[in-house]
C-alpha positions as CSV (number, residue, x, y, z in Angstrom):
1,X,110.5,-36.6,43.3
2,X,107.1,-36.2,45.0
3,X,106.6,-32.7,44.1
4,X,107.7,-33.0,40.9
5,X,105.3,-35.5,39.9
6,X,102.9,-33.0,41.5
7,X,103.8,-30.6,39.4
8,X,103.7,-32.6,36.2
9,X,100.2,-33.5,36.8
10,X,99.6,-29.6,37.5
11,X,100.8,-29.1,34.0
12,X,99.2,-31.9,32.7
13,X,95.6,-30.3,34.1
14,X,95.9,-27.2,32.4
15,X,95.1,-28.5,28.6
16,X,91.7,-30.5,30.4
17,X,91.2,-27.0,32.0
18,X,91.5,-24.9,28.7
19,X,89.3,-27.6,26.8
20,X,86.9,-27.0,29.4
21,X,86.2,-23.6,29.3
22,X,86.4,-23.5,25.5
23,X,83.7,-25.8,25.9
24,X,81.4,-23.6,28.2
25,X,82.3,-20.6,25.8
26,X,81.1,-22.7,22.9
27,X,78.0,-23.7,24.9
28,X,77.5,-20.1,25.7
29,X,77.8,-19.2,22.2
30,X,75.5,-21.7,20.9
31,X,72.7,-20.5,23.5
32,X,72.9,-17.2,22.4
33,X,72.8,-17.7,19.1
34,X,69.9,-19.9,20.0
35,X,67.7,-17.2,21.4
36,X,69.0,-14.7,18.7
37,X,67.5,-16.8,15.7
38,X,64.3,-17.4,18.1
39,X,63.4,-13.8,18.9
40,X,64.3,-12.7,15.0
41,X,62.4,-15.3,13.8
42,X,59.5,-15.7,15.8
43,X,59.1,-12.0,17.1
44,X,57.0,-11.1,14.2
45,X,54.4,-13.1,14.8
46,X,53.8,-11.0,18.0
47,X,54.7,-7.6,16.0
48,X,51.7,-8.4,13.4
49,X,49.4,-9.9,16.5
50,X,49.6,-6.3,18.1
51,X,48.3,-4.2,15.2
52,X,44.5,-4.5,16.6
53,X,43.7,-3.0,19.8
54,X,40.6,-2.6,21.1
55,X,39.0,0.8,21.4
56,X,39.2,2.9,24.9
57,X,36.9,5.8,25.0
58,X,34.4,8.2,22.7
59,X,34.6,11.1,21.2
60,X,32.0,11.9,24.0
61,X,34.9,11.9,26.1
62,X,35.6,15.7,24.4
63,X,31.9,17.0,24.7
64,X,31.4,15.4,21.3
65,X,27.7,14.4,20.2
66,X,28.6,10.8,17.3
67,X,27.1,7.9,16.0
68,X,28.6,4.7,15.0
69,X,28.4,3.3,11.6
70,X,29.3,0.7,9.6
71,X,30.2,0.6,5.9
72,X,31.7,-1.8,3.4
73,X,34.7,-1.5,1.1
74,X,34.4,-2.3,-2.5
75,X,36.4,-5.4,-1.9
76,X,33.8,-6.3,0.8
77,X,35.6,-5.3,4.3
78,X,33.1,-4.0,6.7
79,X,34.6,-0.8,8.3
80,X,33.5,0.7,11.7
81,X,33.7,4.6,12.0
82,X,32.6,7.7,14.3
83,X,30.4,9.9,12.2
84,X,30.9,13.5,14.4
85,X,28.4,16.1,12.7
86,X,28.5,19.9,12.8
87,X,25.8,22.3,11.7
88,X,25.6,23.3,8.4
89,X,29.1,21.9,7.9
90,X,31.6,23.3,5.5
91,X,32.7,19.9,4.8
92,X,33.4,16.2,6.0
93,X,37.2,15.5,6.9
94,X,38.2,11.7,7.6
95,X,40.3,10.6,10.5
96,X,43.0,8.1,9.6
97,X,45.0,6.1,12.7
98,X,48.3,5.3,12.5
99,X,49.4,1.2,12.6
100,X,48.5,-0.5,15.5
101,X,45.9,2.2,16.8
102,X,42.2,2.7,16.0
103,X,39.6,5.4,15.3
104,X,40.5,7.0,18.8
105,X,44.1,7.3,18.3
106,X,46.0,9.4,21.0
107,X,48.8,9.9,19.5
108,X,47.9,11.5,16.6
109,X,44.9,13.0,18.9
110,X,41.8,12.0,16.8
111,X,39.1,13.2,19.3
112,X,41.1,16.8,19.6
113,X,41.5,17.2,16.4
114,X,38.0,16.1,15.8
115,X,37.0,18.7,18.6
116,X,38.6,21.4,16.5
117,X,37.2,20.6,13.4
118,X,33.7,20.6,14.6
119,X,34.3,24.4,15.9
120,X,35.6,24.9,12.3
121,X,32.9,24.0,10.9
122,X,34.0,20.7,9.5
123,X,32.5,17.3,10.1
124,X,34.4,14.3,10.9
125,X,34.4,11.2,10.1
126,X,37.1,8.9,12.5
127,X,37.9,5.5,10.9
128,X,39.1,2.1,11.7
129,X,41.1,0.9,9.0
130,X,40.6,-3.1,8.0
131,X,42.0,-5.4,10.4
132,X,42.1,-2.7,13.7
133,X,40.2,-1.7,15.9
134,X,35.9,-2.7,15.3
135,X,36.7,-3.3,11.4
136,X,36.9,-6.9,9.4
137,X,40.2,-8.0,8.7
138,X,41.2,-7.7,5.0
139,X,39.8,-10.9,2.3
140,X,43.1,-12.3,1.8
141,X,44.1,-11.7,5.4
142,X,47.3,-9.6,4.8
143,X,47.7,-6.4,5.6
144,X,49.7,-3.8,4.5
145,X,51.4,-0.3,4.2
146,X,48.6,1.9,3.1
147,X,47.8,0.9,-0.5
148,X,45.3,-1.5,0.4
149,X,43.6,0.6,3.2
150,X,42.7,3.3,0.9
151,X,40.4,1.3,-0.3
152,X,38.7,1.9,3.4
153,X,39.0,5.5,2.7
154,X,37.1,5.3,-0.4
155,X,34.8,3.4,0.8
156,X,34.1,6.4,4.0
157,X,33.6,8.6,0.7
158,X,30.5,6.8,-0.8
159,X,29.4,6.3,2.4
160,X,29.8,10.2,2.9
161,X,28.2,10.9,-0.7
162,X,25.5,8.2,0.2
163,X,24.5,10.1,3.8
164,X,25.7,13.0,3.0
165,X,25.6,14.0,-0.3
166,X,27.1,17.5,-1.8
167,X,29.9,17.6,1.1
168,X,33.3,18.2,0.1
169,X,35.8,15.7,1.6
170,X,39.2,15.9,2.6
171,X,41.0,13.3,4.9
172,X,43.9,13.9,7.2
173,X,46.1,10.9,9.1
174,X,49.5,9.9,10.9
175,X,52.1,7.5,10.0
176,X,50.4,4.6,8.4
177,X,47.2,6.6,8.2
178,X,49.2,9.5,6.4
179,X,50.5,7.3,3.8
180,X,46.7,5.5,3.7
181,X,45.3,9.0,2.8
182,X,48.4,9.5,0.1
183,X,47.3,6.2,-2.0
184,X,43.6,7.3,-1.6
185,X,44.1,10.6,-2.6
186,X,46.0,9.5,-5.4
187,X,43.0,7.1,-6.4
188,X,39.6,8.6,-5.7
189,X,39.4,11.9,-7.6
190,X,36.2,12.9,-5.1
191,X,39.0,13.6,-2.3
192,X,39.5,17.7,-2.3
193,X,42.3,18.1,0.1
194,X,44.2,15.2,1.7
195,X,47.0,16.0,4.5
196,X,48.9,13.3,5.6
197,X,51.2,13.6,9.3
198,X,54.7,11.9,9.2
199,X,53.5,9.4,6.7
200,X,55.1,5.8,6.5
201,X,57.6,6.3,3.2
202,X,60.8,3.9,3.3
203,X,58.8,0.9,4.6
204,X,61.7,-1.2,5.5
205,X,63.2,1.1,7.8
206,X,60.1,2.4,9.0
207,X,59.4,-1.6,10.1
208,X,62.3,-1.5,11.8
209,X,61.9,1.6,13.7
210,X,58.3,0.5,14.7
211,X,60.1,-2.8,16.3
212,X,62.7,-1.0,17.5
213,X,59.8,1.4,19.7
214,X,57.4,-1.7,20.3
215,X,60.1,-4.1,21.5
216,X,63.1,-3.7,24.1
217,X,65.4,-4.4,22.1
218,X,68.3,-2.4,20.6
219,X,68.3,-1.3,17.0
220,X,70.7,-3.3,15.2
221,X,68.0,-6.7,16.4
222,X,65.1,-4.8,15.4
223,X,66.4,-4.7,11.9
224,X,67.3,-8.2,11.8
225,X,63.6,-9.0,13.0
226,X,62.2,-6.0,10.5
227,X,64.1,-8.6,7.7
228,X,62.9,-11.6,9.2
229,X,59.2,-10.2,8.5
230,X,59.6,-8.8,4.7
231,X,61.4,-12.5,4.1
232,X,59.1,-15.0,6.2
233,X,56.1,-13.7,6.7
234,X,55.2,-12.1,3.2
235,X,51.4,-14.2,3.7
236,X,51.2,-11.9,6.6
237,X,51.9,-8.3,5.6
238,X,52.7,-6.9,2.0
239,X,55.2,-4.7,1.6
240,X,55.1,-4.2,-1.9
241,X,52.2,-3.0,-3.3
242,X,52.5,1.0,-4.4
243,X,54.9,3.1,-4.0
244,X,53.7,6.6,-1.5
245,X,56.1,8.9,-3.2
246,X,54.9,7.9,-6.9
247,X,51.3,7.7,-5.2
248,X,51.9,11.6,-4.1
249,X,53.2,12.5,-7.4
250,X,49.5,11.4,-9.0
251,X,47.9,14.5,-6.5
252,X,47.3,17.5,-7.8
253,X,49.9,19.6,-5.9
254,X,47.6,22.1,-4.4
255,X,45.6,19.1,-2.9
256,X,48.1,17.7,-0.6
257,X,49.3,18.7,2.6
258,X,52.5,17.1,4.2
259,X,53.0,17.6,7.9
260,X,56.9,16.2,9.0
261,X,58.2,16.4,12.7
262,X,61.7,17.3,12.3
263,X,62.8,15.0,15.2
264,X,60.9,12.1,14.3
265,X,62.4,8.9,15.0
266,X,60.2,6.5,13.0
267,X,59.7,8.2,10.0
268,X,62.4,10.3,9.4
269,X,62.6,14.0,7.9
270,X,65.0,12.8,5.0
271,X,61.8,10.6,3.5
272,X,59.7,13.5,4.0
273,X,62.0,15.6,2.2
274,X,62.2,13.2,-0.7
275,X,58.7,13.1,-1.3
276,X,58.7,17.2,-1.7
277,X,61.3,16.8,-4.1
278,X,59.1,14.9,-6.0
279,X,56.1,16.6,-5.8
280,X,57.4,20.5,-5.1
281,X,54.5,22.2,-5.5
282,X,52.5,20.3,-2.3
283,X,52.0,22.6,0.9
284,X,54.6,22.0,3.3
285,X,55.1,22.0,7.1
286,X,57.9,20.8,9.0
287,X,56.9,20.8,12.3
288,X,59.8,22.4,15.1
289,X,61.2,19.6,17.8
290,X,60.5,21.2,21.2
291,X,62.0,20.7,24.6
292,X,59.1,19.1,26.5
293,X,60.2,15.6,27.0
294,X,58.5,14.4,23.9
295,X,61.2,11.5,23.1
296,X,60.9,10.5,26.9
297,X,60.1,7.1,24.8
298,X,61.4,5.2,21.7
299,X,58.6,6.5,19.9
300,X,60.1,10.2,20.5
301,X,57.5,12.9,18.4
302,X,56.5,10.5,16.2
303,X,53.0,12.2,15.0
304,X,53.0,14.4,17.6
305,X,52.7,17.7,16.0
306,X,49.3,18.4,16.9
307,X,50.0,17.5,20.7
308,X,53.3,19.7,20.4
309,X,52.0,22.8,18.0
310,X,47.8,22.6,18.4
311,X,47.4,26.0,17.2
312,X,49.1,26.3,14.7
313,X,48.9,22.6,12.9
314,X,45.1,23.6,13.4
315,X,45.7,26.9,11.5
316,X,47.7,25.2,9.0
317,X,45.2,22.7,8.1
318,X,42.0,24.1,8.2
319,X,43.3,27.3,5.9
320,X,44.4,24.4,3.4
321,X,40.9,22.9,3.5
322,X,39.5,26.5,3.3
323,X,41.2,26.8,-0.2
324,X,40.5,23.4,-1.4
325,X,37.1,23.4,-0.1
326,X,35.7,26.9,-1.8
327,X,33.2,27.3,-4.3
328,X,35.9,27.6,-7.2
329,X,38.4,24.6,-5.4
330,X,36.7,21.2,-6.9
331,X,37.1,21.3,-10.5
332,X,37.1,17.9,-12.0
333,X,37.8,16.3,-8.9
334,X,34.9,17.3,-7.6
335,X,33.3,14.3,-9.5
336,X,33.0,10.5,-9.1
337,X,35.9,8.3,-8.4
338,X,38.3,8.2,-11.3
339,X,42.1,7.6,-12.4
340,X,44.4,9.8,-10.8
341,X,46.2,12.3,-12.4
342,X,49.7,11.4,-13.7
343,X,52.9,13.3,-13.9
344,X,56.1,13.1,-15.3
């Protein structure tokens, strides 16, 4: 009788035992939901913190000879920059960063780049865009993907036409300096030749790839936390404003330059493509993956066409400023700022 009441107490414990662990599990659940809806919702704030770095280095650093200057915006941001002379230049090109990065941007490789131009015969002029590196943050606070900071760009051009008048300009930068120069090039008619390196197209996935490569965590939470930003933190960054393909459409074909890494993993080629089906007459470059251990990080070849193809992204470029730069090349652009050109 004794082990029988032994064993109904045995059976009795096992509901209490289930209950029990369906209780931890629950707990466990409930924690990591928790920390879930704490890194998607409050990892942006540390995204948007990281944009401004400060800046390492000169373009000294490459035998360069520079001086820094200072220059506002027509909406009043104050914007630092490298001014990098050459004799008797052909013409001034401007240096655009990518997001998060400043007027010495390694990835894209500002100061080589710079470097070559200068043995070109090209000026350059390297650029912090509002709210990175030396420059003011923007009036309202906000920043955003390009549209706004080609404002910056146009204000490098009076600045240019102020210090040095009669040089052509083009501009040329990466990722969210590529689609920067787009907007600009689509709004300042003085801009001859722009060329813009895996430019920032489909902002939404584009955000999440960025978090995706700035963050250890796997892709499926960066895209929560990519949403959590365009819904909750709209006073922080604007998402809206322009659109780059449209923007690229208001170029004058021969003007504009699009450099794509094939094996980009932040902004892909299939954006890249879209834009040249919109604009088919642009010159177009889609720059071969290589072999050399390139996407040894999350942020794979992303801009990396100079570092992976020097000579012949070099080559590419300057014979497109050649042809835009030429006695016969300005035509009505040549002029003051003015409304872009529209297509259908």
């Amino acid at each position: 009788m004794r082990s029988l009441a032994d064993g109904e107490r045995s059976i009795d414990a096992q509901p209490a035992r289930t209950a029990g662990t369906t209780k931890w599990l629950a707990l466990a659940l409930s924690g990591v939901l928790l920390v879930y809806a704490v890194v998607v919702l409050y990892a942006p704030r540390y995204v948007l913190r990281g944009f401004r770095k400060p800046v390492v280095g000169t373009p000294a650093d490459v035998g360069l000879a520079y001086e820094r200057v200072a220059f506002p915006t027509a909406d009043g941001v104050t914007i630092v920059a490298w001014w990098i002379a050459a004799p008797s230049p052909k013409g001034a090109i401007i240096l655009v960063h990518g997001g998060g990065d400043n007027r010495n941007d390694p990835y894209l490789g500002t100061q080589a780049i710079a470097a070559r131009l200068v043995t070109a015969g090209y000026a350059a002029l390297a650029i912090d865009l509002r709210g990175h590196g030396d420059s003011a943050d923007p009036p309202d606070g906000r920043l955003s993907m390009g549209s706004a900071q080609a404002r910056d760009v146009s204000g490098a051009v009076d600045w240019l036409a102020a210090e040095h008048a009669g040089l052509p300009v083009g501009t040329l930068g990466g990722s969210l300096g590529g689609a920067t120069v787009i907007f600009a090039g689509a709004q300042d008619r003085r801009i001859r030749a722009t060329v813009a390196v895996d430019p920032v197209i489909d902002r939404p996935t584009v955000l999440a790839n960025f978090i995706w490569a700035f963050a250890p965590i796997p892709h499926w939470m960066a895209a929560h936390v990519a949403w959590s930003t365009r819904t909750f933190y709209r006073d922080a960054i604007d998402f809206d404003a322009g659109d780059p393909i449209e923007a690229a459409a208001d170029i004058e074909p021969t003007r504009l330059m699009l450099i794509q890494d094939v094996a980009d993993p932040i902004c892909s080629i299939a954006t890249a493509r879209r834009l040249r089906a919109r604009c088919p007459g642009i010159e177009y470059w889609e720059s071969p993956a290589t072999a050399d251990g390139s996407s040894a990080t999350r942020w794979g070849s992303h801009v990396k066409a100079f570092h992976l193809h020097p000579d012949e992204f070099m080559a590419r470029v300057l014979s497109f400023y050649a042809r835009n730069f030429g006695p016969d090349a300005g035509g009505k652009r040549a002029g003051a700022r003015g409304e872009p050109r529209r297509r259908s």
